[in-house]
N, C-alpha and C positions, 0 to 999 in steps of 0.2 A: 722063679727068678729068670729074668733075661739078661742078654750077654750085650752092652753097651758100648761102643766105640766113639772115642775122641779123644783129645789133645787139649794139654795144658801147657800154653805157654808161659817161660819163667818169666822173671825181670832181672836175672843174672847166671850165668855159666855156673853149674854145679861141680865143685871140686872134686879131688879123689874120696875125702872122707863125707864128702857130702853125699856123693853117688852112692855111698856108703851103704849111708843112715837111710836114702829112700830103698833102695833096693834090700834092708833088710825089715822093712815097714812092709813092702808088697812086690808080688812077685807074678800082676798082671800089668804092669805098667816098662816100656824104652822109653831108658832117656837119648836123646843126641842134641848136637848142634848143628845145624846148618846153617851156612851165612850168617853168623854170630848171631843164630837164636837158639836158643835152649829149648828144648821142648819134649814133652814125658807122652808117648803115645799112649793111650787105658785100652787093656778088653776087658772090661769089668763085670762081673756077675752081679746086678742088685736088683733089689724089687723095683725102681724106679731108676728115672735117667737121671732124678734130681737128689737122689740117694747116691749114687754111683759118684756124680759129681763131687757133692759134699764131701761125699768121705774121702777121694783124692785129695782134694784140695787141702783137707784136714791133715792129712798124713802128708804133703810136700811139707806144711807149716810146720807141725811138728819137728821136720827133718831142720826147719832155721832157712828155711827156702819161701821166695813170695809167687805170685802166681799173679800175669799180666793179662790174660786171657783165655777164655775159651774158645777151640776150633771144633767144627765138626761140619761132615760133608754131608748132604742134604737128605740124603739117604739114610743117614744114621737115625734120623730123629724119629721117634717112635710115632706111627699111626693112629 
């Protein structure tokens, strides 16, 4: 397994009970806002970066939260 770094940005500010539901889903991912964007940093352990992804994304949804993009710094991307 490798350790995957990136960001998922929301399409809406996560509530107190919504920080909730993601934070008891997983406990490799910060939320914050900045400049009124929402956004969940990952260090993810998966076989795959496209693994890793999925399953964030699976688990913001889950929590009733949508997801407007993915960021990630150019470095992260696997060789």
């Amino acid at each position: 397994m490798s350790l995957h770094e990136f960001t998922l940005v929301l399409t809406s500010e996560p509530g107190e009970a919504d920080a909730d539901r993601l934070y008891e889903s997983f406990d490799d991912g910060t939320i914050s806002t900045i400049a009124g964007v929402s956004q969940i940093d990952f260090h993810r352990e998966a076989e795959s970066l496209e693994e890793a992804i999925r399953s964030a994304i699976s688990e913001i949804e889950a929590a009733g939260l949508d997801v407007a993009r993915l960021e990630m710094l150019p470095d992260a991307l696997p060789t």
